[in-house]
MIZAZA-954227 format. One record per residue (C-alpha): residue number from 1; residue in three letters; z negated, y, x negated. Coordinates in Angstrom, 1 decimal. Each point is the difference from the previous one (the first is absolute). Layout:
N
<kolmi><k>NUM</k><r>ALA</r><c3>Z</c3><c2>Y</c2><c1>X</c1></kolmi>
...
//
This chain:
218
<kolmi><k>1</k><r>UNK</r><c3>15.0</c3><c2>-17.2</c2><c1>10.2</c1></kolmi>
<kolmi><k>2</k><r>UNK</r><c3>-3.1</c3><c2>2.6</c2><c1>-0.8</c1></kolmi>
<kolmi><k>3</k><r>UNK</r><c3>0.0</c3><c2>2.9</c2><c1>2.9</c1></kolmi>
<kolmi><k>4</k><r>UNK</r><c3>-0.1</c3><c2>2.4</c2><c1>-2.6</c1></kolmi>
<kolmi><k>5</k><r>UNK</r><c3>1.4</c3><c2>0.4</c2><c1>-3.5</c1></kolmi>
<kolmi><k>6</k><r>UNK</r><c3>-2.2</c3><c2>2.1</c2><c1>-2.3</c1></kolmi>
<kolmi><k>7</k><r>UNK</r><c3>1.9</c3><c2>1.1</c2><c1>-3.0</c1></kolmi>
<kolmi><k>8</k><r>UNK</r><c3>-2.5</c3><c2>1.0</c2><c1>-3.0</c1></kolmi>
<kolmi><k>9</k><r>UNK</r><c3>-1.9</c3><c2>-1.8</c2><c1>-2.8</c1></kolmi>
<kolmi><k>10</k><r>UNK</r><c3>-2.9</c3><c2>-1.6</c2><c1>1.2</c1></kolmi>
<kolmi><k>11</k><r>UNK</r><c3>-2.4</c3><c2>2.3</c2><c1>-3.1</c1></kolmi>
<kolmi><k>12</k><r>UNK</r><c3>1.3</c3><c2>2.9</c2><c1>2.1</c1></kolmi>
<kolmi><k>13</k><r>UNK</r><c3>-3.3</c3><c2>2.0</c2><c1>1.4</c1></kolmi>
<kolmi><k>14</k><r>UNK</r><c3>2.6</c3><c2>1.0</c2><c1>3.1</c1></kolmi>
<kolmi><k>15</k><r>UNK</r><c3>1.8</c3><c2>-3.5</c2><c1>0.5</c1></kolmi>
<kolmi><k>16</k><r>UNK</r><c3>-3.7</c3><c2>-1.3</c2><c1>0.0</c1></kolmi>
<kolmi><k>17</k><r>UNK</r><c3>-0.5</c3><c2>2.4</c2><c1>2.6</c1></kolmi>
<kolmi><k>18</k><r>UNK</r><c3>2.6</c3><c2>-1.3</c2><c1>2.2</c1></kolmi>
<kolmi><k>19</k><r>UNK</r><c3>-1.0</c3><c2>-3.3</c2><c1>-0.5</c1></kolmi>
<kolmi><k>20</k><r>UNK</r><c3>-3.4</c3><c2>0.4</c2><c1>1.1</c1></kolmi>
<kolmi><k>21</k><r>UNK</r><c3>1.0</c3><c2>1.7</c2><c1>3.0</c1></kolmi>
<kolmi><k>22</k><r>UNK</r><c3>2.3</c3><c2>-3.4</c2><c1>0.6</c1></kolmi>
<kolmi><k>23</k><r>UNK</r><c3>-2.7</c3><c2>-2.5</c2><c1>-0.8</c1></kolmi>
<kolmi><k>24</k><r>UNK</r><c3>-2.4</c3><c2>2.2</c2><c1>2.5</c1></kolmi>
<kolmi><k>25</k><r>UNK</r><c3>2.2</c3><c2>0.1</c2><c1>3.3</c1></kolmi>
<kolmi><k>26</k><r>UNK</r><c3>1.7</c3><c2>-4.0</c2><c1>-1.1</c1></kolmi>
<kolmi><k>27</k><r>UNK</r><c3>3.3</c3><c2>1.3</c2><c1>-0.6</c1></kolmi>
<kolmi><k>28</k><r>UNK</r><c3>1.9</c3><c2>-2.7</c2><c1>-2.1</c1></kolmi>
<kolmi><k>29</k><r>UNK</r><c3>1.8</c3><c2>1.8</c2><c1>-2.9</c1></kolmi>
<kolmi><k>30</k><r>UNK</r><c3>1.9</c3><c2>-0.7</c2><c1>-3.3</c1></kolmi>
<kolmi><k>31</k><r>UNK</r><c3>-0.6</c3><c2>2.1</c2><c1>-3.1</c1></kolmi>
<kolmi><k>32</k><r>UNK</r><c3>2.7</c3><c2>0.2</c2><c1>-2.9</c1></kolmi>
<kolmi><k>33</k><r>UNK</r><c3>1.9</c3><c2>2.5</c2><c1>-1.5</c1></kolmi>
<kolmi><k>34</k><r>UNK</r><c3>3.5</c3><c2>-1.6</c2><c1>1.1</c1></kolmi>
<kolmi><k>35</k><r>UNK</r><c3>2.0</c3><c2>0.7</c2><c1>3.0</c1></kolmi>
<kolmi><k>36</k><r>UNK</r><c3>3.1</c3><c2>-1.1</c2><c1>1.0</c1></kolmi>
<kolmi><k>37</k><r>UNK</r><c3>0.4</c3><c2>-1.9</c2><c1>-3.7</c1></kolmi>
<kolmi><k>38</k><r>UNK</r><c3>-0.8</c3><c2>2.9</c2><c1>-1.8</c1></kolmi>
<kolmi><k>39</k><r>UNK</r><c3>-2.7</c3><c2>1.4</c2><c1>-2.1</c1></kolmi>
<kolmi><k>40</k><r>UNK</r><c3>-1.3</c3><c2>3.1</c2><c1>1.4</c1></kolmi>
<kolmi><k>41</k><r>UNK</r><c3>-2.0</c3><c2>1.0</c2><c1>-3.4</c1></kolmi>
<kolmi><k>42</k><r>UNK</r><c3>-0.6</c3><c2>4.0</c2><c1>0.1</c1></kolmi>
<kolmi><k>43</k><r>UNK</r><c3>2.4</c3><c2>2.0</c2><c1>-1.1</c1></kolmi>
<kolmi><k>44</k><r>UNK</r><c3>3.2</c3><c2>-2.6</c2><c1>1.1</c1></kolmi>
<kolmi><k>45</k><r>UNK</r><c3>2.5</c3><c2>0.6</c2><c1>2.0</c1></kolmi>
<kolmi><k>46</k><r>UNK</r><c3>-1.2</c3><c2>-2.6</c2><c1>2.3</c1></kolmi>
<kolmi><k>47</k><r>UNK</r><c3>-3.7</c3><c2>1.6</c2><c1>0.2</c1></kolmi>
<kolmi><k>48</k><r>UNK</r><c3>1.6</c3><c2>3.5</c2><c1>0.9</c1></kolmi>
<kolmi><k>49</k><r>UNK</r><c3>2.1</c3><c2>-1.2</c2><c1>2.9</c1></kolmi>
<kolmi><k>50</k><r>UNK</r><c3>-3.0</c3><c2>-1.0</c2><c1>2.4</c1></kolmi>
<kolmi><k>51</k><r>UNK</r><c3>-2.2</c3><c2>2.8</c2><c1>-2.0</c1></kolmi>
<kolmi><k>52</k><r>UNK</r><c3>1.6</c3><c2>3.3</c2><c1>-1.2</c1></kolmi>
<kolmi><k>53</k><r>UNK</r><c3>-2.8</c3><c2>0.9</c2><c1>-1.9</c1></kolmi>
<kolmi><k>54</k><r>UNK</r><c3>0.0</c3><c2>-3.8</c2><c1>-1.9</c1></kolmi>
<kolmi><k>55</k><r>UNK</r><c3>-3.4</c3><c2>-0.7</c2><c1>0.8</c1></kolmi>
<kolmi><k>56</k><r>UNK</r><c3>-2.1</c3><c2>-2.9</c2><c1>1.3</c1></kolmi>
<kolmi><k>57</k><r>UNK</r><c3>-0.9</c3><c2>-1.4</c2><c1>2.9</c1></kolmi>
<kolmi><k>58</k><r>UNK</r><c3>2.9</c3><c2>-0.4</c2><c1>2.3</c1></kolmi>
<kolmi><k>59</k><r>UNK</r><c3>-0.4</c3><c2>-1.9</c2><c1>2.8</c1></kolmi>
<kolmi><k>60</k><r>UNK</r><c3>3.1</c3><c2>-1.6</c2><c1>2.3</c1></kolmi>
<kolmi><k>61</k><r>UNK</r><c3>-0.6</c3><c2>-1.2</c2><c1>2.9</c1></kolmi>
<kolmi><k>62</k><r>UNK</r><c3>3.3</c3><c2>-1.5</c2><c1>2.2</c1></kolmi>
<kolmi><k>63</k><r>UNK</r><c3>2.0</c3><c2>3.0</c2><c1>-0.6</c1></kolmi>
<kolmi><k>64</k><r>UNK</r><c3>-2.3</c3><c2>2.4</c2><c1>-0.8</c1></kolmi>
<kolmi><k>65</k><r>UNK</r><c3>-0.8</c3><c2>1.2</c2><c1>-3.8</c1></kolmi>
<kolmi><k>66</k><r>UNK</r><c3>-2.8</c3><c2>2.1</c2><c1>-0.6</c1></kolmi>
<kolmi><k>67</k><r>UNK</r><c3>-1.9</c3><c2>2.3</c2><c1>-2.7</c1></kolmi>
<kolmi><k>68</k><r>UNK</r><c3>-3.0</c3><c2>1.9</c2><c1>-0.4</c1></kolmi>
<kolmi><k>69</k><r>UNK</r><c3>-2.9</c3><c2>-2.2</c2><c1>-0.3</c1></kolmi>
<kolmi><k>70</k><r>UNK</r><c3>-2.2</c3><c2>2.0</c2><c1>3.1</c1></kolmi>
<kolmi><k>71</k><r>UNK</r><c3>3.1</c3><c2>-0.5</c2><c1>2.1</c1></kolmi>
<kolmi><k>72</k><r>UNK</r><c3>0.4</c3><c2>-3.5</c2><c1>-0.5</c1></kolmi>
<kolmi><k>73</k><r>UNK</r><c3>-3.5</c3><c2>-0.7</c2><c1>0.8</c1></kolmi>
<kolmi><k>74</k><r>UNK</r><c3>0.2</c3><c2>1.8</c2><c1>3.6</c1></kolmi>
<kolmi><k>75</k><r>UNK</r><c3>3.2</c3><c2>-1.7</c2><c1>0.6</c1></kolmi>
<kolmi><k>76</k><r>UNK</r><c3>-1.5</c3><c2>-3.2</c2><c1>-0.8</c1></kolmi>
<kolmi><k>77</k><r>UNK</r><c3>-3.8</c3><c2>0.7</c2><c1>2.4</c1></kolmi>
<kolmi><k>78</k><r>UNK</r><c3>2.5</c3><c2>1.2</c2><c1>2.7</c1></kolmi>
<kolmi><k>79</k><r>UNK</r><c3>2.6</c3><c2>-2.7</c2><c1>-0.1</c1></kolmi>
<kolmi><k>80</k><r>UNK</r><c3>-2.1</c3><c2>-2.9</c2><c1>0.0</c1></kolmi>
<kolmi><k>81</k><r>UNK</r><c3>-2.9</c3><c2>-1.6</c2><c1>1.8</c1></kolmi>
<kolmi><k>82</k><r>UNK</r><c3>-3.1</c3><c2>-0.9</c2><c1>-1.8</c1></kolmi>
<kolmi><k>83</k><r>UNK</r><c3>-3.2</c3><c2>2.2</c2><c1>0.1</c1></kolmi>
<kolmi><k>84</k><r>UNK</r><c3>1.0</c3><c2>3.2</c2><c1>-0.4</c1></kolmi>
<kolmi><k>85</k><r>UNK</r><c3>-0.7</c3><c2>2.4</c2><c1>-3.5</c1></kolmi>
<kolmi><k>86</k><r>UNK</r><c3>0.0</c3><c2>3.5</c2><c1>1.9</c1></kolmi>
<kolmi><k>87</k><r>UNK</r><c3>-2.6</c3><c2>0.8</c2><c1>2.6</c1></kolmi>
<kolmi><k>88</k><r>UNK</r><c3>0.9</c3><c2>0.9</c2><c1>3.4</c1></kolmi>
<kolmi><k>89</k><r>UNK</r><c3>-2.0</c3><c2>3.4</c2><c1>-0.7</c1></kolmi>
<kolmi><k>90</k><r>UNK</r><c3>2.4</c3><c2>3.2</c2><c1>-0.4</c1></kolmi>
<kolmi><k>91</k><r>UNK</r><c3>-2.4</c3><c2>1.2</c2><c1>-2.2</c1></kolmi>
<kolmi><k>92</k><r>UNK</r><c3>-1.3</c3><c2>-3.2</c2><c1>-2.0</c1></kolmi>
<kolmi><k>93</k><r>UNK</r><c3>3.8</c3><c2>-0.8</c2><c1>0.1</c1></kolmi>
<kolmi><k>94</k><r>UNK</r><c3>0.8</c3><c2>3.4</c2><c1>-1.8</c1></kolmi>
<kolmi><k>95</k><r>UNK</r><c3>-3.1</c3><c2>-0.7</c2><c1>-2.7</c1></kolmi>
<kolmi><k>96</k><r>UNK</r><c3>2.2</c3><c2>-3.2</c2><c1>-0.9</c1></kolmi>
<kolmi><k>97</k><r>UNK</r><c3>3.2</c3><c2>1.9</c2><c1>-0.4</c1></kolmi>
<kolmi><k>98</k><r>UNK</r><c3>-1.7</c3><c2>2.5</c2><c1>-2.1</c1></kolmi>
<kolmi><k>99</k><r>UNK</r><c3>-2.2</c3><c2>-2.7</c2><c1>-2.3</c1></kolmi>
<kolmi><k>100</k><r>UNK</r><c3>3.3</c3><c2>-2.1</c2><c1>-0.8</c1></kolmi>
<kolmi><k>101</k><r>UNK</r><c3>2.1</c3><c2>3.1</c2><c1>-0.6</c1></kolmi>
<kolmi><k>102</k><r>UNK</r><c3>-2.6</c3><c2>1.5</c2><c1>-2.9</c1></kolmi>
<kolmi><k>103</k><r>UNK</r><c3>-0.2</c3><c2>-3.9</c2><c1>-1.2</c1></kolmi>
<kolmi><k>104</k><r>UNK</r><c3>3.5</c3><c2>0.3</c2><c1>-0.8</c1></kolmi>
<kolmi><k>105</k><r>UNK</r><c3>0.7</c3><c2>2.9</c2><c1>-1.1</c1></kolmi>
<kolmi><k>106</k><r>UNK</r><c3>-3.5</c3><c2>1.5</c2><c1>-1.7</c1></kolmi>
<kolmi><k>107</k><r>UNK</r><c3>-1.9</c3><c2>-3.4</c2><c1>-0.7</c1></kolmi>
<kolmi><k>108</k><r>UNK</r><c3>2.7</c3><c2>-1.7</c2><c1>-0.9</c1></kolmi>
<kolmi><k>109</k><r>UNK</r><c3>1.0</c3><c2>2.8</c2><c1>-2.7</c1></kolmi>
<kolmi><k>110</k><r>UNK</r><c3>-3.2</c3><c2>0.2</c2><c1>-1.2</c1></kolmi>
<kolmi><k>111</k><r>UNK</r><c3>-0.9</c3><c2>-3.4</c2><c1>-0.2</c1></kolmi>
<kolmi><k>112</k><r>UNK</r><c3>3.3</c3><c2>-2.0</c2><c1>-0.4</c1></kolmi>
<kolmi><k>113</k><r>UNK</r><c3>2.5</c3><c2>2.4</c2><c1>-1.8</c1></kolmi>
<kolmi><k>114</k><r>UNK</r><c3>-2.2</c3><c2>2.1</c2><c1>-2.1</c1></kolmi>
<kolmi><k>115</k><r>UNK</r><c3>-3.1</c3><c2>-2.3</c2><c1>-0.8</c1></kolmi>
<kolmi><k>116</k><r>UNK</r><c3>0.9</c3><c2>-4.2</c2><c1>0.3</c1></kolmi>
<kolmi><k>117</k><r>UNK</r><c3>4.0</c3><c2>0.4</c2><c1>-1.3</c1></kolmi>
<kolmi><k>118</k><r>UNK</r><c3>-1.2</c3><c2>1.3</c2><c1>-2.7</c1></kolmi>
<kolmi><k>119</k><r>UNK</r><c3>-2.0</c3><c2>-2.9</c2><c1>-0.8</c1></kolmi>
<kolmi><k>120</k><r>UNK</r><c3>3.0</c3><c2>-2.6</c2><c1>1.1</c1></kolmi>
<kolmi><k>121</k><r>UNK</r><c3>2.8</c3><c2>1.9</c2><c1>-1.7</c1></kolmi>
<kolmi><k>122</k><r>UNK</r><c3>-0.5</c3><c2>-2.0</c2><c1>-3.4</c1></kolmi>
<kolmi><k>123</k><r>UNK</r><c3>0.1</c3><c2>-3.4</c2><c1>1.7</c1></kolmi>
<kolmi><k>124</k><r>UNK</r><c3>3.6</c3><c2>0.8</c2><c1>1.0</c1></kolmi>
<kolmi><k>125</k><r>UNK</r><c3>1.5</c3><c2>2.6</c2><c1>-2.8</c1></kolmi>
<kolmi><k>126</k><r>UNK</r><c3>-2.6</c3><c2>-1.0</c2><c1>-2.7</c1></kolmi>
<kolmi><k>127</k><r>UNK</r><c3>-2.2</c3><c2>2.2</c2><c1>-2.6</c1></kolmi>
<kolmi><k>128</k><r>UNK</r><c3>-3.8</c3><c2>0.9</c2><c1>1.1</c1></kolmi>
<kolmi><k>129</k><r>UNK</r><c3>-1.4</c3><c2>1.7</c2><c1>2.9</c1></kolmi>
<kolmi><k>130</k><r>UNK</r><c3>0.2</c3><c2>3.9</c2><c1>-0.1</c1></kolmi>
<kolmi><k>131</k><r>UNK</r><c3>-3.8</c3><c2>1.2</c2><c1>-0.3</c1></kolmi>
<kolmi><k>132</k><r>UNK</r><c3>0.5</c3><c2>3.2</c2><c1>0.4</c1></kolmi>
<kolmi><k>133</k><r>UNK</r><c3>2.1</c3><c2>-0.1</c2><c1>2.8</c1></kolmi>
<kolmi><k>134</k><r>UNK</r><c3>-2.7</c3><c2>-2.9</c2><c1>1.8</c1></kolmi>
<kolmi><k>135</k><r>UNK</r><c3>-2.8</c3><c2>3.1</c2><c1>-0.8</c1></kolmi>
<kolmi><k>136</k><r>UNK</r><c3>2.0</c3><c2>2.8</c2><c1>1.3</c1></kolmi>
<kolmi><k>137</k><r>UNK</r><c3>0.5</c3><c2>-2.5</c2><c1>3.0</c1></kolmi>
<kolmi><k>138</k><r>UNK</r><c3>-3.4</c3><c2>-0.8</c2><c1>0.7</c1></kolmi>
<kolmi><k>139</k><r>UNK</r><c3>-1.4</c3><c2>3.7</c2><c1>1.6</c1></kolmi>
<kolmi><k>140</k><r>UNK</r><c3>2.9</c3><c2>-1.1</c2><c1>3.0</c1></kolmi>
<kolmi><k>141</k><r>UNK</r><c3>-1.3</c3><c2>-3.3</c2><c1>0.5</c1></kolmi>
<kolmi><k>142</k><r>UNK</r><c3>-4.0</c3><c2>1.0</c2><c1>0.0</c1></kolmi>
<kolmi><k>143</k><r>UNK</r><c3>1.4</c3><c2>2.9</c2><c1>2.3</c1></kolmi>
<kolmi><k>144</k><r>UNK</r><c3>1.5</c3><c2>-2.5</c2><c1>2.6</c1></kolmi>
<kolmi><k>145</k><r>UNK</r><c3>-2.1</c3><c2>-2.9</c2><c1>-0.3</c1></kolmi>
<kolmi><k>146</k><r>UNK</r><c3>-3.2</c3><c2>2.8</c2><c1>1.1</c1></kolmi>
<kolmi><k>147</k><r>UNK</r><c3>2.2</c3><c2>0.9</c2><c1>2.5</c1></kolmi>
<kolmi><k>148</k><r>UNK</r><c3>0.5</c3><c2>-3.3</c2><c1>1.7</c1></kolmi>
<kolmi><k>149</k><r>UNK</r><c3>-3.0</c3><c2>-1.0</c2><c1>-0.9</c1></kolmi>
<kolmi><k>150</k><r>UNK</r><c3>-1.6</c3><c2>2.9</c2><c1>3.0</c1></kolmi>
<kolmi><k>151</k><r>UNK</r><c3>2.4</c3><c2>-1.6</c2><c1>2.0</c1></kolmi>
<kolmi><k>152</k><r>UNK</r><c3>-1.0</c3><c2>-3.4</c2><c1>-0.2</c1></kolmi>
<kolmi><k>153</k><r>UNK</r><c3>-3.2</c3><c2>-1.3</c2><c1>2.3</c1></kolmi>
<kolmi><k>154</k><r>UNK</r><c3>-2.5</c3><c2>-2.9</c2><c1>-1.2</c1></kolmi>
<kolmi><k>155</k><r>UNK</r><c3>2.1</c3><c2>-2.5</c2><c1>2.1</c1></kolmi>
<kolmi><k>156</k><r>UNK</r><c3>2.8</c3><c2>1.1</c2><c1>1.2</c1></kolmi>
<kolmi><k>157</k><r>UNK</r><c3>4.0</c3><c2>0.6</c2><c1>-1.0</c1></kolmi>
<kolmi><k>158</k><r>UNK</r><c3>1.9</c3><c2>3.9</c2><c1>-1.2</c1></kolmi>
<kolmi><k>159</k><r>UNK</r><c3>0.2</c3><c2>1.2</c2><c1>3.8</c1></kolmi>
<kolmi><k>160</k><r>UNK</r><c3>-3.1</c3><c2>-1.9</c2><c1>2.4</c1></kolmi>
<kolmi><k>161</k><r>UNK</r><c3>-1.4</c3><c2>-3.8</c2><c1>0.2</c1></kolmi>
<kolmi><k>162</k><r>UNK</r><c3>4.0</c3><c2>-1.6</c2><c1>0.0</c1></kolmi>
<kolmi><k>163</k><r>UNK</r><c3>2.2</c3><c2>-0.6</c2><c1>-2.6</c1></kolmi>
<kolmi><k>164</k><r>UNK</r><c3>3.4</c3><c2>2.1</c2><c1>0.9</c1></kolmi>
<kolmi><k>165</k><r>UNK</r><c3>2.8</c3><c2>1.4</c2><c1>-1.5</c1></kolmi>
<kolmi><k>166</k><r>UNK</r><c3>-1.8</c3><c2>2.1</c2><c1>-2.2</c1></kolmi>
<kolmi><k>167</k><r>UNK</r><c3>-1.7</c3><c2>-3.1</c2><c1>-2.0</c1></kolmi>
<kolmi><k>168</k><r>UNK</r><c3>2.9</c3><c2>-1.6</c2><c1>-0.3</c1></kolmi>
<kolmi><k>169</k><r>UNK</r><c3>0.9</c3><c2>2.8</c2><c1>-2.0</c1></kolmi>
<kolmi><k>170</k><r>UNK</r><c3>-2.5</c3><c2>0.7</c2><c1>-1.8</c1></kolmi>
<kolmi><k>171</k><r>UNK</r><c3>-1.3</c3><c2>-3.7</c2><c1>-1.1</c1></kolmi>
<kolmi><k>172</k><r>UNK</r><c3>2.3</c3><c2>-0.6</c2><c1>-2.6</c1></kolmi>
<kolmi><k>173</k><r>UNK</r><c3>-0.3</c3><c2>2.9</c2><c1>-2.3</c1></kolmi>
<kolmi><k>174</k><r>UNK</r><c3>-4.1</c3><c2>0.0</c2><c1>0.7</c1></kolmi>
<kolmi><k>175</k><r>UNK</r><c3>0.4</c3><c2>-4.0</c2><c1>-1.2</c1></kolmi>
<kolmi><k>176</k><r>UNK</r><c3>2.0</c3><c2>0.6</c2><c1>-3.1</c1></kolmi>
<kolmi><k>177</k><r>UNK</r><c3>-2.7</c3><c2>2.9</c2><c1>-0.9</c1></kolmi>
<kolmi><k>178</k><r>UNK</r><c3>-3.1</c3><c2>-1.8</c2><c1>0.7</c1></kolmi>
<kolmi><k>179</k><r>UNK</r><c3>1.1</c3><c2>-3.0</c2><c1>-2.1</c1></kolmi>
<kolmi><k>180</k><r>UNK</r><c3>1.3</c3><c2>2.2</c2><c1>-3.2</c1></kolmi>
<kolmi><k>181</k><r>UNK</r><c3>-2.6</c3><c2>0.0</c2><c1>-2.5</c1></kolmi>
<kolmi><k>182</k><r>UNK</r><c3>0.9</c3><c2>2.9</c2><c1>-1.6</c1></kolmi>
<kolmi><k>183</k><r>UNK</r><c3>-1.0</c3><c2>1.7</c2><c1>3.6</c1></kolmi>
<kolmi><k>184</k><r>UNK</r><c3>-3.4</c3><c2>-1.3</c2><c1>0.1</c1></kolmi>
<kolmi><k>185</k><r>UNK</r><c3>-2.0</c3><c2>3.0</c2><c1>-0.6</c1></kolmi>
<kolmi><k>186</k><r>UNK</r><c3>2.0</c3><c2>2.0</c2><c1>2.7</c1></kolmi>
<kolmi><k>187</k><r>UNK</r><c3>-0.3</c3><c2>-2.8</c2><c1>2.2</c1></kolmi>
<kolmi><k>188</k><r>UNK</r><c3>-3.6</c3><c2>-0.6</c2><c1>-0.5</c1></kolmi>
<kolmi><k>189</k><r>UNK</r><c3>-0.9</c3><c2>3.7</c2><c1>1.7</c1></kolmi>
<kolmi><k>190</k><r>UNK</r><c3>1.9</c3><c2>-0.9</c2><c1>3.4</c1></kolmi>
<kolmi><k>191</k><r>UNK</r><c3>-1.7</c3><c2>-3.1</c2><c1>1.3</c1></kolmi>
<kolmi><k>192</k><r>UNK</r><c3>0.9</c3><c2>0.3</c2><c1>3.5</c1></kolmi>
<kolmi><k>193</k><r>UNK</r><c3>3.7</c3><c2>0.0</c2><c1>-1.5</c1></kolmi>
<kolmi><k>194</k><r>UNK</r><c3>-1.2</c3><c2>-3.9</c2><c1>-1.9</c1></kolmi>
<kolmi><k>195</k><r>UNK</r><c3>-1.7</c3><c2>-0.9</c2><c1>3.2</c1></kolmi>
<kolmi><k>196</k><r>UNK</r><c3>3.2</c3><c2>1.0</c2><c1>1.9</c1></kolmi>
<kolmi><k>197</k><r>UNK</r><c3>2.2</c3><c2>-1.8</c2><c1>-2.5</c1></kolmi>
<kolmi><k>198</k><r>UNK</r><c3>-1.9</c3><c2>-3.1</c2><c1>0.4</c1></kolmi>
<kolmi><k>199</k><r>UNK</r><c3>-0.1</c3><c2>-0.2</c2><c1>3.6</c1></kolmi>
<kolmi><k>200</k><r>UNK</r><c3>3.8</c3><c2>0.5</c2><c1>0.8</c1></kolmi>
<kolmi><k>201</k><r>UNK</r><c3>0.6</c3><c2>-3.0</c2><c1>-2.6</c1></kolmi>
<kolmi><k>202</k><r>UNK</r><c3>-1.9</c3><c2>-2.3</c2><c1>1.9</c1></kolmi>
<kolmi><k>203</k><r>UNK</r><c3>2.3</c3><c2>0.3</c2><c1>2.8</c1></kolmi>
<kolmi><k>204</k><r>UNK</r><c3>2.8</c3><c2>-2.7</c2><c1>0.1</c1></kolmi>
<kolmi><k>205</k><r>UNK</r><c3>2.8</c3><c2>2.5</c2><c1>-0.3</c1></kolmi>
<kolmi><k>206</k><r>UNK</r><c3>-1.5</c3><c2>1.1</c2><c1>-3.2</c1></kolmi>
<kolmi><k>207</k><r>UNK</r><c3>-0.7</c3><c2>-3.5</c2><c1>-1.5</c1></kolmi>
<kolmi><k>208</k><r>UNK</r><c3>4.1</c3><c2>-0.4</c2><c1>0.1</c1></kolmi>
<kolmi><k>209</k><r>UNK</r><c3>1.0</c3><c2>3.4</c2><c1>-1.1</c1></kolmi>
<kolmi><k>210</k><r>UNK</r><c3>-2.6</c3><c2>0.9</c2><c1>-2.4</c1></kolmi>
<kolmi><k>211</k><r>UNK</r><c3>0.3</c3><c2>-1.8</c2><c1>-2.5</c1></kolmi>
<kolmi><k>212</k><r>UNK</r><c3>0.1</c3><c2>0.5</c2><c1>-4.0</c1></kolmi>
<kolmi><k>213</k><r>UNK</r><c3>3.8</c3><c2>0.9</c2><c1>-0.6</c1></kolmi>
<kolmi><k>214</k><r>UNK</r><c3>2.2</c3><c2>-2.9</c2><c1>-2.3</c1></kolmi>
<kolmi><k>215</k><r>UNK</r><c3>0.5</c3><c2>2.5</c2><c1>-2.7</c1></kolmi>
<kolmi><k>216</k><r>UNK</r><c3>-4.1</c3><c2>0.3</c2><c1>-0.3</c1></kolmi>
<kolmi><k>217</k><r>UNK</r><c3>-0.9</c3><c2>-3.9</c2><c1>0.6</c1></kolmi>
<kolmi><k>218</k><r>UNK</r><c3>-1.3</c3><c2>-1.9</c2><c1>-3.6</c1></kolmi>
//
């Protein structure tokens, strides 16, 4: 049996989060979206009794169910062996915690919820893309990609020279961004951000996890 179950689509910017944080310290894991025979799909029943608030990831480990995407990933650095994805460094360590909390909450809703749904949302419920809503959107993502972009060295990761907590975060929704065409322009005047991009993906733990979602495959 896996050591961990991660319960999520594998599209998921946050279960691909958790993922990577697996594939970096070797943990051996199983992705679905079923547990204990049943289809945890957001919304259920099922879903709502390990999550209140219905939402994905959830990890289970042994006896232990957990939420919250930035939890999950300490659990998982702290639990396990493997090199670790916090520094030692009160400070540095605090620079991580700060990083993955305004990826998930600020990046993420500028990026993910506001900008790249919108362009998605027609594969699933059909119709065409909203372009007003995808212009209105934009000012947010050219707002956080400068941001990140001041952040980022020539060579190194979100927080120093290793890759922590805080890229496995942020990888995911920087990947589905840089690789939307419709984002090229905005993507074009943060190289640091494609440089970035292309560095974390030619780690190992990125050549499994990021990868172009089924629903987006030819």
């Amino acid at each position: 049996m896996a050591a961990v179950q991660i319960l999520g689509p594998s599209f998921s910017n946050f279960v691909r989060s958790v993922m990577l944080a697996c594939h970096e310290k070797g943990i051996d894991f199983q992705q679905s979206m079923e547990y204990q025979g049943q289809q945890c799909m957001p919304g259920t029943a099922a879903l709502e009794a390990l999550n209140p608030f219905s939402k994905v990831p959830v990890l289970v480990h042994e006896d232990l169910v957990l939420f919250e995407t930035g939890s999950i990933l300490r659990y998982l650095d702290r639990e396990f062996g493997g090199p670790e994805l916090q520094p030692t460094d009160s400070y540095l360590r605090a620079q991580v915690d700060q990083w993955s909390s305004a990826f998930a909450s600020q990046v993420d809703q500028a990026i993910v919820r506001n900008y790249l749904l919108e362009i998605v949302k027609p594969l699933f419920q059909g119709g065409e893309i909203n372009q007003q809503r995808l212009a209105e959107a934009e000012p947010g993502v050219t707002r956080v990609l400068a941001i990140i972009e001041h952040q980022l060295g020539d060579d190194g990761y979100i927080v120093g020279e290793q890759f922590t907590l805080a890229d496995a975060m942020a990888a995911p929704m920087l990947d589905y961004l840089v690789g939307q065409p419709a984002a090229r322009a905005m993507v074009a005047r943060a190289p640091r951000v494609q440089a970035y991009v292309e560095r974390v993906k030619a780690r190992p733990s990125a050549r499994e996890v990021l990868v172009v979602p089924e629903f987006l495959q030819q």
